[in-house]
C-alpha positions as CSV (number, residue, x, y, z in Angstrom):
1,X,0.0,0.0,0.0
2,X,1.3,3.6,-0.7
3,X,3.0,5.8,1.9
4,X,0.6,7.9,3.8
5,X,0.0,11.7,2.3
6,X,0.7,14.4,4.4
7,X,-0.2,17.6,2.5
8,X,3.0,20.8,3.3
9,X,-0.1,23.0,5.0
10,X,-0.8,20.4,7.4
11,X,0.9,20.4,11.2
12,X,1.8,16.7,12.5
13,X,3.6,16.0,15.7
14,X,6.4,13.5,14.5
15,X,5.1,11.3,17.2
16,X,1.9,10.5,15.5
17,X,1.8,7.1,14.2
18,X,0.0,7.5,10.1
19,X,-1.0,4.0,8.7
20,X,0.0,3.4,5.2
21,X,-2.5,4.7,2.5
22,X,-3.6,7.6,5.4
23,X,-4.1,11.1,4.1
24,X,-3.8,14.4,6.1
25,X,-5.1,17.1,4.0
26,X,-4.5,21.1,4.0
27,X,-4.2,22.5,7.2
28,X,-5.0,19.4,9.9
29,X,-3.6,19.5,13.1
30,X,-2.1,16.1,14.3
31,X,-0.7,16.5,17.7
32,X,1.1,14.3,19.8
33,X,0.9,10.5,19.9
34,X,-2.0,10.4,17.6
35,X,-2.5,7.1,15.6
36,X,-4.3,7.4,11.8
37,X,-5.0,3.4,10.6
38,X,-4.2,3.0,7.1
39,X,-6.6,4.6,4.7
40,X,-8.0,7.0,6.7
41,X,-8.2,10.7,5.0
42,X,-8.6,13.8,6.9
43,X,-9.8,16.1,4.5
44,X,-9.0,19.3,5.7
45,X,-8.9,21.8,8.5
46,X,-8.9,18.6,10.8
47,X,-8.3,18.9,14.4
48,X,-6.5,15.7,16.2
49,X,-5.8,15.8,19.9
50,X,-3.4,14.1,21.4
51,X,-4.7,10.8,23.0
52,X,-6.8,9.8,19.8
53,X,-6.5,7.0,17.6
54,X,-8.7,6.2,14.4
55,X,-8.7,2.7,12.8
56,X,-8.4,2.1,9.2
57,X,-10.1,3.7,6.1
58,X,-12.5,6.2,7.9
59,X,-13.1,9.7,6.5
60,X,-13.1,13.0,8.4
61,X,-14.8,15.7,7.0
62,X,-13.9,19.7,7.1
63,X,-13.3,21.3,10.5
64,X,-14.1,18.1,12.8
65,X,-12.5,17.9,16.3
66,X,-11.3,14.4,17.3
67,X,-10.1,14.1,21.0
68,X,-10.5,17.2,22.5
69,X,-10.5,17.7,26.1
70,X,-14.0,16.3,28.2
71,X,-16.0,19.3,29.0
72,X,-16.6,18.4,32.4
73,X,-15.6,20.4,35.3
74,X,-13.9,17.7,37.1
75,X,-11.4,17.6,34.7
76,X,-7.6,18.4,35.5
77,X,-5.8,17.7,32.6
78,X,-5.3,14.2,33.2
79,X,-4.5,11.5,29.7
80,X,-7.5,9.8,28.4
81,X,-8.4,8.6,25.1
82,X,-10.5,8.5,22.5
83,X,-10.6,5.3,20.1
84,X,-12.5,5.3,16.7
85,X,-13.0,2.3,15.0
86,X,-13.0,1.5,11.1
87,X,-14.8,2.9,7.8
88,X,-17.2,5.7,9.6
89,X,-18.2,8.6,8.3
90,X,-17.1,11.6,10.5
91,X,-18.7,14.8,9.0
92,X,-18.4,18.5,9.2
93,X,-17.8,20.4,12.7
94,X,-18.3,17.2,14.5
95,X,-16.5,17.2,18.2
96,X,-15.4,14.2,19.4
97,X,-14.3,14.1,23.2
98,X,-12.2,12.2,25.1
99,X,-12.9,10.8,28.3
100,X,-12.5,11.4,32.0
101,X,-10.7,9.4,34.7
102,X,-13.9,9.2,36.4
103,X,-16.0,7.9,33.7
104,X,-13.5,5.1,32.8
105,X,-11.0,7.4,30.2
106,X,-11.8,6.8,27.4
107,X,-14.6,7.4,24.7
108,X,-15.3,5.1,22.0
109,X,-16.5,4.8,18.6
110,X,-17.4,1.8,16.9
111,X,-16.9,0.5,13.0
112,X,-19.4,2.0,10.2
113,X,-20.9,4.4,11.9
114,X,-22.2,7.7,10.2
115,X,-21.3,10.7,12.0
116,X,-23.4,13.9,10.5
117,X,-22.4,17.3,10.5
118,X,-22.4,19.2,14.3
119,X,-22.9,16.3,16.4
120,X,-21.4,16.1,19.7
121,X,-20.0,13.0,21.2
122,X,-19.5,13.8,24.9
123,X,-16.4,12.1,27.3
124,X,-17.2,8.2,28.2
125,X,-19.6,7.6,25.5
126,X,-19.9,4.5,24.0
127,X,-20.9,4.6,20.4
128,X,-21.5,0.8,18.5
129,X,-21.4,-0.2,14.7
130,X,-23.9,0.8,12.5
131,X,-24.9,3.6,13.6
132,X,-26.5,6.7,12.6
133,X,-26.0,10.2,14.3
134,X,-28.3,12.9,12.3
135,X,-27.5,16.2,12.3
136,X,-26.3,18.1,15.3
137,X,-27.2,15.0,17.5
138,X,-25.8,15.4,20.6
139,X,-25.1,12.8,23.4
140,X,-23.8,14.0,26.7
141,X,-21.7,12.3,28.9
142,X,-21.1,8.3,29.4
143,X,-24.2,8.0,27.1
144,X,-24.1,4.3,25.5
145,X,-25.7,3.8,21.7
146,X,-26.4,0.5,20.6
147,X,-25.8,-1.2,17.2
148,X,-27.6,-0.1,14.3
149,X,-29.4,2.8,16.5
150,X,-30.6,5.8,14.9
151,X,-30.4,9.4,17.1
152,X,-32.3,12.2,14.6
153,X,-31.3,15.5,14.0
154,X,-30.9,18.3,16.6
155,X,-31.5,15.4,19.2
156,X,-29.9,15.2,22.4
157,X,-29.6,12.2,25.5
158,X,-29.2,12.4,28.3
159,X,-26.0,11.8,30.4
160,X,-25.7,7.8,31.7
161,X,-28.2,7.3,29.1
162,X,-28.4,4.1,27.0
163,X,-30.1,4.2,23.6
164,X,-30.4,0.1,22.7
165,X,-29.4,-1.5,19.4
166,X,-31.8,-0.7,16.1
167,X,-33.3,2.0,18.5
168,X,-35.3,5.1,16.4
169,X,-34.7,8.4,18.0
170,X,-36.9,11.4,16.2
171,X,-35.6,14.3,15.1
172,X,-35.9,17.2,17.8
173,X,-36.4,14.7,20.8
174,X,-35.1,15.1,24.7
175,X,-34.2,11.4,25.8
176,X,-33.9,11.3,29.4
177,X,-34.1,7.7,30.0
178,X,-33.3,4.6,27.9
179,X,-34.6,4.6,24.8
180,X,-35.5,0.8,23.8
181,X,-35.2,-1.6,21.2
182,X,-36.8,-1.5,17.7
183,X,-38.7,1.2,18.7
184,X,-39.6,4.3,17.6
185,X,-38.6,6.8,20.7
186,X,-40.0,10.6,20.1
187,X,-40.3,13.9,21.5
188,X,-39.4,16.4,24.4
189,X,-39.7,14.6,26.9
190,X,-39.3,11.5,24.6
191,X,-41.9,8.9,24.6
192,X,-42.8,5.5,22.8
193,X,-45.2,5.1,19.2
194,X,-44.5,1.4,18.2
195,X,-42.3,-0.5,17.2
196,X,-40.2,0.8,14.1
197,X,-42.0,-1.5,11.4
198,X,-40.2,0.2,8.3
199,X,-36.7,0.1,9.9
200,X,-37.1,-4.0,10.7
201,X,-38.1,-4.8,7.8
202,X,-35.3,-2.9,6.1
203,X,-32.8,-4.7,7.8
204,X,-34.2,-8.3,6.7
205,X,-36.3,-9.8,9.9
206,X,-38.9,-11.9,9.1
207,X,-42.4,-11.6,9.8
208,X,-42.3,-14.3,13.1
209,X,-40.0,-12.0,14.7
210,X,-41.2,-8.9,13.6
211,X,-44.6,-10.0,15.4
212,X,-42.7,-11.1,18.5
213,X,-41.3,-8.1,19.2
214,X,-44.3,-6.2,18.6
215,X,-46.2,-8.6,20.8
216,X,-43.2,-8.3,23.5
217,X,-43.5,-3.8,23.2
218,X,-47.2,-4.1,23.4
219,X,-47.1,-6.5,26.6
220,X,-44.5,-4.9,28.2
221,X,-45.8,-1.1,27.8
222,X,-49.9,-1.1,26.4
223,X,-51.3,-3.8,28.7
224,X,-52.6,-3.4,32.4
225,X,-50.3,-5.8,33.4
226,X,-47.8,-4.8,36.0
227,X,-44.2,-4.5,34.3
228,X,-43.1,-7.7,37.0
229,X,-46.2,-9.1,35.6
230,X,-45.6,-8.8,31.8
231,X,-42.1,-9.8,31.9
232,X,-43.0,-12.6,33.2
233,X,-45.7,-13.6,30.7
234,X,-43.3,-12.1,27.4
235,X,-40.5,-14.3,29.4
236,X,-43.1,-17.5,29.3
237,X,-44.4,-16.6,25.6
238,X,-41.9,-15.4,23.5
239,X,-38.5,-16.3,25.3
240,X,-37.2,-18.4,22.7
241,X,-36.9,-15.3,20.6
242,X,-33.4,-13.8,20.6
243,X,-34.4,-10.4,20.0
244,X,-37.4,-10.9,22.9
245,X,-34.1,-12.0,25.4
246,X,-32.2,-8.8,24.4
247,X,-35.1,-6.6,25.1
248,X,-36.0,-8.1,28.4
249,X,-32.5,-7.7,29.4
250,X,-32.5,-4.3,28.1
251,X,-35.0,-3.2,30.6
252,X,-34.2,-5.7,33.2
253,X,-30.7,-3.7,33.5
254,X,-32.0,-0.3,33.1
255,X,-30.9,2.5,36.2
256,X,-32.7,5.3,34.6
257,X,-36.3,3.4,33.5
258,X,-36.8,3.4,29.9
259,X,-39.0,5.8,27.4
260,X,-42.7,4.3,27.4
C-alpha cells in the first residue's frame, strides 16, 4: 500500500503514528501520539488531539474535532483517550471528546458508523457499529448507543443514558431515559409510538419476529399488566426469541427506567 500523504499546510507531531494509504489534508492539526490506521483521509482543516487514535479507512470531514479535552468540570488535565473504529463517516464540525478518569478514560466509537455534520459525542460515550447520528445529534456524557441505533437530527440524550441497538430516535427529541429496542422513541420529553416497522423490515427480519417483538412492546408497555407481571408472561411466551431475550435484558438492566 502507498505511503501515507501528508499535504506541506498540514501540522503533525512526528510522534503520530500514520498508517499506510492515510491522508492528512491542508491544514490538519495532528498532535502528539495520535494514531491514523491505514486509509483513513482527513480532509481538511482537521483537528486531532493528542490521546486519539482512528482505525483504518475512515473519512473526516472539514473542520471536525477528534479528541479534545471532556468538557466536564472535574477535569484536570489528566490522559485519556478517544478510540474510533474502522470505515465511519465523521462529518463537518463534529467534536469528538475524550474521556474522564472518572468515567472510565476513554470514549469510543465503533466501526461503520455515520457521523453527521455538528454532532457532539460527549467524554465516556460509547458509540457501537452501524450507527447513525443525524445532524447536530448530541449525546452528553457516558451516554451508551447500541448497534444499528438511529439518534435524529438536533436530538440530544441524556448523560448515563443508554439508547439500545436498532433503536429510532426522532428528530428534535429530549431522551432522558433509555430509549428501547426496535422502537420508535420521540419527543421532548421522549416517549414511545410502536415499534419501528419500516426500519425492521429494512434490515431483513422476518415476519415471526417482527410480530414477537411487537407482541413483547405491546405487553410490556400497552397492557394493564404490572411490568413484574408482563415480563413474566413475554419471558413464558416469546423467550425463545433472541431479539425478545435482548429486550428483556434491556430493561431488566436499566438504572434510569426506559421511554414508554
Amino acid at each position: 500500500m502507498a505511503s501515507p500523504e501528508v499535504h506541506r499546510t498540514a501540522v503533525v507531531d512526528p510522534s503520530a503514528r500514520i498508517g499506510a494509504g492515510a491522508a492528512v489534508g491542508p491544514y490538519c492539526v495532528v498532535e502528539t501520539g495520535v494514531e491514523i490506521g491505514a486509509g483513513t483521509r482527513l480532509l481538511s482543516h482537521v483537528v486531532v488531539h493528542e490521546g486519539t487514535a482512528l482505525g483504518p479507512d475512515n473519512v473526516v470531514f472539514p473542520m471536525a474535532v477528534l479528541g479534545g479535552a471532556p468538557q466536564d468540570l472535574k477535569y484536570r488535565g489528566e490522559p485519556t483517550r478517544l478510540v474510533v473504529g474502522a470505515r465511519n463517516r465523521i462529518r463537518e464540525f463534529v467534536t469528538l471528546n475524550r474521556g474522564t478518569d472518572g468515567g472510565g478514560g476513554i470514549t469510543t466509537v465503533g466501526d461503520d458508523n455515520l457521523v453527521m455534520a455538528y454532532s457532539h459525542v460527549a467524554h465516556d460515550c460509547r458509540v457501537g457499529n452501524g450507527t447513525i447520528l443525524g445532524n447536530a445529534a448530541t449525546l452528553a456524557g457516558h451516554v451508551v448507543i447500541g448497534d444499528e441505533a438511529s439518534v435524529g437530527a438536533f436530538s440530544g440524550i441524556h448523560q448515563f443514558t443508554r439508547v439500545a441497538r436498532h433503536a429510532f430516535i426522532g428528530g428534535y427529541s429530549v431522551v432522558t431515559q433509555d430509549a428501547l429496542p426496535w422502537v420508535l422513541t420521540v419527543g421532548n420529553r421522549a416517549t414511545t409510538h410502536g415499534i419501528n416497522l419500516v426500519g425492521l423490515k429494512r434490515k431483513g427480519y422476518g415476519e415471526e419476529t417482527i410480530e414477537a417483538i411487537k407482541q413483547c412492546y405491546l405487553t410490556l408497555f400497552r397492557s394493564k399488566l404490572l411490568l413484574k407481571e408482563a415480563m413474566e408472561k413475554v419471558e413464558s411466551e416469546l423467550g425463545h426469541h433472541e431479539e425478545v431475550r435482548y429486550f428483556l435484558e434491556f430493561v431488566r438492566t436499566s438504572t434510569r427506567g426506559v421511554c414508554r
